[in-house]
PyMOL Python script that loads the backbone (N, CA, C, O; Angstrom):
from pymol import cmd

cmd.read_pdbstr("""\
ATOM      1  N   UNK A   1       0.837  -1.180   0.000  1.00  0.00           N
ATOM      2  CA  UNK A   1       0.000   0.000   0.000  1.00  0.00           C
ATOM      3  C   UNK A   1       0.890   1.255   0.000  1.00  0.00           C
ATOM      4  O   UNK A   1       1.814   1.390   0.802  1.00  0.00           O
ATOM      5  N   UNK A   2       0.530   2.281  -1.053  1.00  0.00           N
ATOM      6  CA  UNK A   2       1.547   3.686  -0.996  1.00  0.00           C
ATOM      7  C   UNK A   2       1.361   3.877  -0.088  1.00  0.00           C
ATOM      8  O   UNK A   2       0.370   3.326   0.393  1.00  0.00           O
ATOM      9  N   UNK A   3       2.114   4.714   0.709  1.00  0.00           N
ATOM     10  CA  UNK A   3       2.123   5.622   1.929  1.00  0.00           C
ATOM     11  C   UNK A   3       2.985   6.828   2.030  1.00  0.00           C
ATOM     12  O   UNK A   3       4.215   6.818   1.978  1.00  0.00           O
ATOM     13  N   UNK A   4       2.068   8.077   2.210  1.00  0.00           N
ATOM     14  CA  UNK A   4       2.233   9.431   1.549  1.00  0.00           C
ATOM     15  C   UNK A   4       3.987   9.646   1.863  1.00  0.00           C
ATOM     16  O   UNK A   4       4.538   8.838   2.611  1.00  0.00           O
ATOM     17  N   UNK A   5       4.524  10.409   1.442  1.00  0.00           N
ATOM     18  CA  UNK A   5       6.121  10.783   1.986  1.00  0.00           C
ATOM     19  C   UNK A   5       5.857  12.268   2.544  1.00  0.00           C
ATOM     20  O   UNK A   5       4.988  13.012   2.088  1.00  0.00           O
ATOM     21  N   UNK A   6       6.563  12.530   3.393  1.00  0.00           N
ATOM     22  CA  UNK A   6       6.776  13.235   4.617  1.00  0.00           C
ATOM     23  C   UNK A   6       7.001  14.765   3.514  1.00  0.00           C
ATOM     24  O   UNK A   6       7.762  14.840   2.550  1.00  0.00           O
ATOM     25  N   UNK A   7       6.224  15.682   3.960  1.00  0.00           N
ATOM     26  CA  UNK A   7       6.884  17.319   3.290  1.00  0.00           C
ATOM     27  C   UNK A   7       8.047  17.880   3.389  1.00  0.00           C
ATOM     28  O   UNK A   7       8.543  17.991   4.510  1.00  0.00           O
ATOM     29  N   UNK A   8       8.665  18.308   2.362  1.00  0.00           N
ATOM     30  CA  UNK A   8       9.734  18.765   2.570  1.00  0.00           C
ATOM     31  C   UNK A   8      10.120  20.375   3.023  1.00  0.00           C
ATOM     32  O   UNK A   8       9.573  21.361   2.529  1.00  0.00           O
ATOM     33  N   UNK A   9      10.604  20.393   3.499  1.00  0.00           N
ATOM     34  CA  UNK A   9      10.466  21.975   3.815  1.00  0.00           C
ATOM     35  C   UNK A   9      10.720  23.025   3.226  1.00  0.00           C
ATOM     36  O   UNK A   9      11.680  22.912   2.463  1.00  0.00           O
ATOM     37  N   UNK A  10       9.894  24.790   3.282  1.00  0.00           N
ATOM     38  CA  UNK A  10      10.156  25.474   2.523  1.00  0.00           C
ATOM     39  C   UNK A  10      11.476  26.016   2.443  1.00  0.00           C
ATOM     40  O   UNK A  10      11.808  26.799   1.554  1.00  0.00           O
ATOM     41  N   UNK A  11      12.236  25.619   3.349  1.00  0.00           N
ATOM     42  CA  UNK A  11      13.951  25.981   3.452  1.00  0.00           C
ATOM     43  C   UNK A  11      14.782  25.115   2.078  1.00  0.00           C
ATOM     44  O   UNK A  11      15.430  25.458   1.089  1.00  0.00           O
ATOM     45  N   UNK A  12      14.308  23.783   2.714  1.00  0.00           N
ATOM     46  CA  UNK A  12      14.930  23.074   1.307  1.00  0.00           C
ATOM     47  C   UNK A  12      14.429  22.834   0.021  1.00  0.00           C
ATOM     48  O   UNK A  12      15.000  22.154  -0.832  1.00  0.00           O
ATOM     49  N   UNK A  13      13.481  23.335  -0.089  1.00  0.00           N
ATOM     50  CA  UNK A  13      12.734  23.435  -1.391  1.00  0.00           C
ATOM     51  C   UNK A  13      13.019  24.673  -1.934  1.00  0.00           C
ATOM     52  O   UNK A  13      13.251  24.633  -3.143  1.00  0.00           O
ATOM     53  N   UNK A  14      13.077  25.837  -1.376  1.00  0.00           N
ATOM     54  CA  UNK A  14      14.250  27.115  -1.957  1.00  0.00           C
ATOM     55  C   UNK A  14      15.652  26.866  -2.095  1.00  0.00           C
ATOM     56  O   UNK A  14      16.232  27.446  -3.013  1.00  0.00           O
ATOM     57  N   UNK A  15      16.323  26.071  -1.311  1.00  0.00           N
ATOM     58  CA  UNK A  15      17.609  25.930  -1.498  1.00  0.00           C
ATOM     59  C   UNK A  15      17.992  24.947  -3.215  1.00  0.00           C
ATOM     60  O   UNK A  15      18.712  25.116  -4.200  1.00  0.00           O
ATOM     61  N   UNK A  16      17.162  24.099  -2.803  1.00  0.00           N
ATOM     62  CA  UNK A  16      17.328  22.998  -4.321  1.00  0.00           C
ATOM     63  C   UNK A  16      16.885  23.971  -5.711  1.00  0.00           C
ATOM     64  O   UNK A  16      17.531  23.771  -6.740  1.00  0.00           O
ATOM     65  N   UNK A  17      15.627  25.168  -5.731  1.00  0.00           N
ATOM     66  CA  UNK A  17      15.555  25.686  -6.465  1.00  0.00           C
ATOM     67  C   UNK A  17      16.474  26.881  -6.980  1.00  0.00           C
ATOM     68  O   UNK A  17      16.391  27.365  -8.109  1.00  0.00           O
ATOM     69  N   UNK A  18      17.650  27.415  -5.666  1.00  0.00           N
ATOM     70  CA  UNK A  18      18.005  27.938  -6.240  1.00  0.00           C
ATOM     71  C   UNK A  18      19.616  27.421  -6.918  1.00  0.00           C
ATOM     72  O   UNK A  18      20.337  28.061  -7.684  1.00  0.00           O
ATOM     73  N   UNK A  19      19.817  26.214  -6.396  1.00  0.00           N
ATOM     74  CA  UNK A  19      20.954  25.615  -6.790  1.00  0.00           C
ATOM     75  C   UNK A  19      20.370  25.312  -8.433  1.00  0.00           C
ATOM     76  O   UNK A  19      21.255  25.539  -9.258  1.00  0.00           O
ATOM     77  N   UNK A  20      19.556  25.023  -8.809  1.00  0.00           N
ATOM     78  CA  UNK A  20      18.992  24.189 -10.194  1.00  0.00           C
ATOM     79  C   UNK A  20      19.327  25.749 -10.970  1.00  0.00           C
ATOM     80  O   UNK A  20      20.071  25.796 -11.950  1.00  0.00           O
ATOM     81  N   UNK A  21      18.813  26.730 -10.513  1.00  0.00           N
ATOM     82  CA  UNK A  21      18.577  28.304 -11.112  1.00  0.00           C
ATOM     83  C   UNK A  21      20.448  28.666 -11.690  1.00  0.00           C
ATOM     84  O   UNK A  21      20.850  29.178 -12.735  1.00  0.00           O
ATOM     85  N   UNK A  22      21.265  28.100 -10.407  1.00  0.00           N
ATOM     86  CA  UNK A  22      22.738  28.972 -10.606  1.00  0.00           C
ATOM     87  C   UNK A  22      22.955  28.066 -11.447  1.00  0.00           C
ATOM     88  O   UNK A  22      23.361  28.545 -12.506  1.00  0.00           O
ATOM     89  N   UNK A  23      22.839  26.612 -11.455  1.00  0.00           N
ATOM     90  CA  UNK A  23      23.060  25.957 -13.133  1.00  0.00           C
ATOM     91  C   UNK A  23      23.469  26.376 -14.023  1.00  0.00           C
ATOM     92  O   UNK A  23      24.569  26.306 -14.572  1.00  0.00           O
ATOM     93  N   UNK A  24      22.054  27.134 -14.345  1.00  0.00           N
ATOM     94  CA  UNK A  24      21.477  27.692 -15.695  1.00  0.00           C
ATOM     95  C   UNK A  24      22.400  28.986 -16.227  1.00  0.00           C
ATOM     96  O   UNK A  24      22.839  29.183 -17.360  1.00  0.00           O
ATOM     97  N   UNK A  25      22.582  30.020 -14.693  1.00  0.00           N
ATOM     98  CA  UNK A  25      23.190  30.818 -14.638  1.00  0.00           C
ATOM     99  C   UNK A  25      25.105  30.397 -15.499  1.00  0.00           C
ATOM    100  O   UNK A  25      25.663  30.710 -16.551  1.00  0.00           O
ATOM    101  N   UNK A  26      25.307  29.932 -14.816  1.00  0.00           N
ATOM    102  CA  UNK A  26      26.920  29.120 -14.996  1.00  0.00           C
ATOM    103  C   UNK A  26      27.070  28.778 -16.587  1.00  0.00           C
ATOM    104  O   UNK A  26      28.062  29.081 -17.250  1.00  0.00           O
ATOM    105  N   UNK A  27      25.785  28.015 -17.145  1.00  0.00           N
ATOM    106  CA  UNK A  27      25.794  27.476 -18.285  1.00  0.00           C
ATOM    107  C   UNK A  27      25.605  29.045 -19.165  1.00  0.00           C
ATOM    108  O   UNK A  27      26.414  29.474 -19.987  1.00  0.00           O
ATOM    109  N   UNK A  28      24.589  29.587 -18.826  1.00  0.00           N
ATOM    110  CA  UNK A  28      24.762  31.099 -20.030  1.00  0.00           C
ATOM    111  C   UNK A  28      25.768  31.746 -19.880  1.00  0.00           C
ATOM    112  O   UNK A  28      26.183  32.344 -20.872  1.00  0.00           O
ATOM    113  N   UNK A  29      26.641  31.882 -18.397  1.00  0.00           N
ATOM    114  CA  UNK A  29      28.081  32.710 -18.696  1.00  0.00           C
ATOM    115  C   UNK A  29      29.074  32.034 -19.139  1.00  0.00           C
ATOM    116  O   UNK A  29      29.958  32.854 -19.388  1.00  0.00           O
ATOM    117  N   UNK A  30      29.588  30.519 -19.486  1.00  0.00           N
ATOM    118  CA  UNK A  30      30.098  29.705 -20.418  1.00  0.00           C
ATOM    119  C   UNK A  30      29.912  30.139 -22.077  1.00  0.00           C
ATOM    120  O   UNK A  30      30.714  30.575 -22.902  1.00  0.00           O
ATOM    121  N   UNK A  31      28.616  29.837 -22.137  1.00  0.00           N
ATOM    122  CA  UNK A  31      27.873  30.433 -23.529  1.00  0.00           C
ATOM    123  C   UNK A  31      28.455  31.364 -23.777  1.00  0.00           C
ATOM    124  O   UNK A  31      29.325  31.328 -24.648  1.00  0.00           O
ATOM    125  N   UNK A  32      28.150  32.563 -23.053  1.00  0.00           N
ATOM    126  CA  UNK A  32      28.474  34.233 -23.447  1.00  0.00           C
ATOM    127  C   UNK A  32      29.766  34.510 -23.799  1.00  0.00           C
ATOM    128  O   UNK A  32      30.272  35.323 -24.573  1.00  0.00           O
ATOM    129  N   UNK A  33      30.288  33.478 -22.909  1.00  0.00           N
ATOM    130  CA  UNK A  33      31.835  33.485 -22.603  1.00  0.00           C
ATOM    131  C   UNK A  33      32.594  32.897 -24.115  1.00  0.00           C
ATOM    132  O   UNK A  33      33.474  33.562 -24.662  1.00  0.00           O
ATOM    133  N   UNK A  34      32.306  32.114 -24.445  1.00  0.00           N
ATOM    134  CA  UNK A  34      32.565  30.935 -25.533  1.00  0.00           C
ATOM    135  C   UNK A  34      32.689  32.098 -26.989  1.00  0.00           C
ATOM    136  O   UNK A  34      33.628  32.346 -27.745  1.00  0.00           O
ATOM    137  N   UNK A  35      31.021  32.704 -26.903  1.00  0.00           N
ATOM    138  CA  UNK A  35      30.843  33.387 -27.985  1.00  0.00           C
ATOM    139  C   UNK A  35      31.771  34.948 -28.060  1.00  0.00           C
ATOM    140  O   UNK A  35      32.278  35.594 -28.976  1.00  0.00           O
ATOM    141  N   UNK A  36      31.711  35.040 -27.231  1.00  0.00           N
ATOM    142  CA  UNK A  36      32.816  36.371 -26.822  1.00  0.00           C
ATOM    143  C   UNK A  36      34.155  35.843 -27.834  1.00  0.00           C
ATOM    144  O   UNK A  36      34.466  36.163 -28.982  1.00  0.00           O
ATOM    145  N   UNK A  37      34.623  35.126 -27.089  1.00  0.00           N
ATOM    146  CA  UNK A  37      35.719  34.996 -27.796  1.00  0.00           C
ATOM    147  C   UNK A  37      35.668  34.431 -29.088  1.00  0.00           C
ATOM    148  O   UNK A  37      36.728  34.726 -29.639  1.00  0.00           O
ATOM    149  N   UNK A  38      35.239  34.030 -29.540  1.00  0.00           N
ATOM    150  CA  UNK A  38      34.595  33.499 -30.890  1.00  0.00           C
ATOM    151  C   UNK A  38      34.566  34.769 -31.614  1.00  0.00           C
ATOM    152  O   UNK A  38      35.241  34.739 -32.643  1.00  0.00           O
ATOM    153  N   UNK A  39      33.859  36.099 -31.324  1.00  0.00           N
ATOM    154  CA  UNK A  39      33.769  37.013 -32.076  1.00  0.00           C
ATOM    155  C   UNK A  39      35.208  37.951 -32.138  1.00  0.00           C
ATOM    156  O   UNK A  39      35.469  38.806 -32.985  1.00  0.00           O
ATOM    157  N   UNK A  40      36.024  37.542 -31.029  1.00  0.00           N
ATOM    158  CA  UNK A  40      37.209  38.327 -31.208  1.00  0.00           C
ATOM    159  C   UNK A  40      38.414  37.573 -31.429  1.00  0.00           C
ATOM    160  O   UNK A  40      39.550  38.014 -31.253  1.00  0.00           O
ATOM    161  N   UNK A  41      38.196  36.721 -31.719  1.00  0.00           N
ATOM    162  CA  UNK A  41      39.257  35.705 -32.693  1.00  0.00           C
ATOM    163  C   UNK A  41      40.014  35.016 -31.714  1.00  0.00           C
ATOM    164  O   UNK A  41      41.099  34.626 -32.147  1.00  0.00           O
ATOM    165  N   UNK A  42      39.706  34.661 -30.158  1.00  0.00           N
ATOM    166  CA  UNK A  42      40.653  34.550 -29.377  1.00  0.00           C
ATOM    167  C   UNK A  42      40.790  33.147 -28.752  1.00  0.00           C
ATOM    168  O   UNK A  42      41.635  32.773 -27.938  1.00  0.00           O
ATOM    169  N   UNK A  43      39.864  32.510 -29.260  1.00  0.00           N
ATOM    170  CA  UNK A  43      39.440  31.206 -29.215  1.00  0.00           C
ATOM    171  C   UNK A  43      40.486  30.299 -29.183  1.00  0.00           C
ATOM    172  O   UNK A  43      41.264  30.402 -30.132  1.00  0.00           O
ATOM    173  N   UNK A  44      40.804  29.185 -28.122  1.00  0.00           N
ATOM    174  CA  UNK A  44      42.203  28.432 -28.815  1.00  0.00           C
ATOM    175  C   UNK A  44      41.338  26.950 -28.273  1.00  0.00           C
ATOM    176  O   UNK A  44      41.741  25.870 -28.704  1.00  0.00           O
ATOM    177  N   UNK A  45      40.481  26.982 -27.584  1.00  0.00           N
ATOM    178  CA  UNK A  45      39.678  25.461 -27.758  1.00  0.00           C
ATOM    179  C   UNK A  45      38.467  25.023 -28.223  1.00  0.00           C
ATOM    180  O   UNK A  45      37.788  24.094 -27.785  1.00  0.00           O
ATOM    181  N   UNK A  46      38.261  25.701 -29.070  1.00  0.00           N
ATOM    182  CA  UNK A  46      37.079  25.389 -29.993  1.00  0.00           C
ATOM    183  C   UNK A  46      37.308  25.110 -31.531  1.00  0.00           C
ATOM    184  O   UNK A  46      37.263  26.312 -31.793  1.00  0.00           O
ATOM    185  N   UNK A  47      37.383  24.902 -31.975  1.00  0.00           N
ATOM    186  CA  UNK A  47      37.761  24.415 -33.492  1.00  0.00           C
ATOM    187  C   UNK A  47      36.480  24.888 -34.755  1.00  0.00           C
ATOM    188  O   UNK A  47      35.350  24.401 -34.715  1.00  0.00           O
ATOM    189  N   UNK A  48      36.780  25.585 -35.490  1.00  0.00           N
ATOM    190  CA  UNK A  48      35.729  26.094 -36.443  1.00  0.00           C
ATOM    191  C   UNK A  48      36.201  26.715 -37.811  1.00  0.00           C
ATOM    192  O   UNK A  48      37.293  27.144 -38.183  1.00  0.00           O
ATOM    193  N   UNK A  49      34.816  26.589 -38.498  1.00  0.00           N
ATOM    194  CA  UNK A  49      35.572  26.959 -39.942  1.00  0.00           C
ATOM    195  C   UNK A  49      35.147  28.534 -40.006  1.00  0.00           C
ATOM    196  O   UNK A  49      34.001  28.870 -39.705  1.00  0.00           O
ATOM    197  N   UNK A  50      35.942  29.296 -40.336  1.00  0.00           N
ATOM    198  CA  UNK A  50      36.034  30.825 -41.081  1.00  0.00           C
ATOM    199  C   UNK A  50      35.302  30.958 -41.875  1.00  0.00           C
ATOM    200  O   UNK A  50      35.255  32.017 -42.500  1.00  0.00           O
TER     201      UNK A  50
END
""", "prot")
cmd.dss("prot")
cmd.show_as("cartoon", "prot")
cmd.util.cbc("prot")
cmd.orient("prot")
């Protein structure tokens, strides 16, 4: 028989959301980062055609 699971609290239910959020964060300043240099020719680990 299921039996309900216990609530989690609003402490750790903000904390997990905002860890998932800085992710996202981390991954678009990589991005930005990547393309930055991409536009100023400075790139030495990415490989691409001209």
């Amino acid at each position: 028989m299921a039996v309900p699971k216990k609530r989690s609290s609003i402490l750790k239910k903000r904390i997990r959301k905002n860890i998932w959020k800085k992710g996202g964060y981390w991954a678009a300043l990589k991005a930005f980062s990547l393309a930055k240099s991409l536009s100023t020719g400075n790139s030495k680990g990415f490989l691409y055609d001209k």
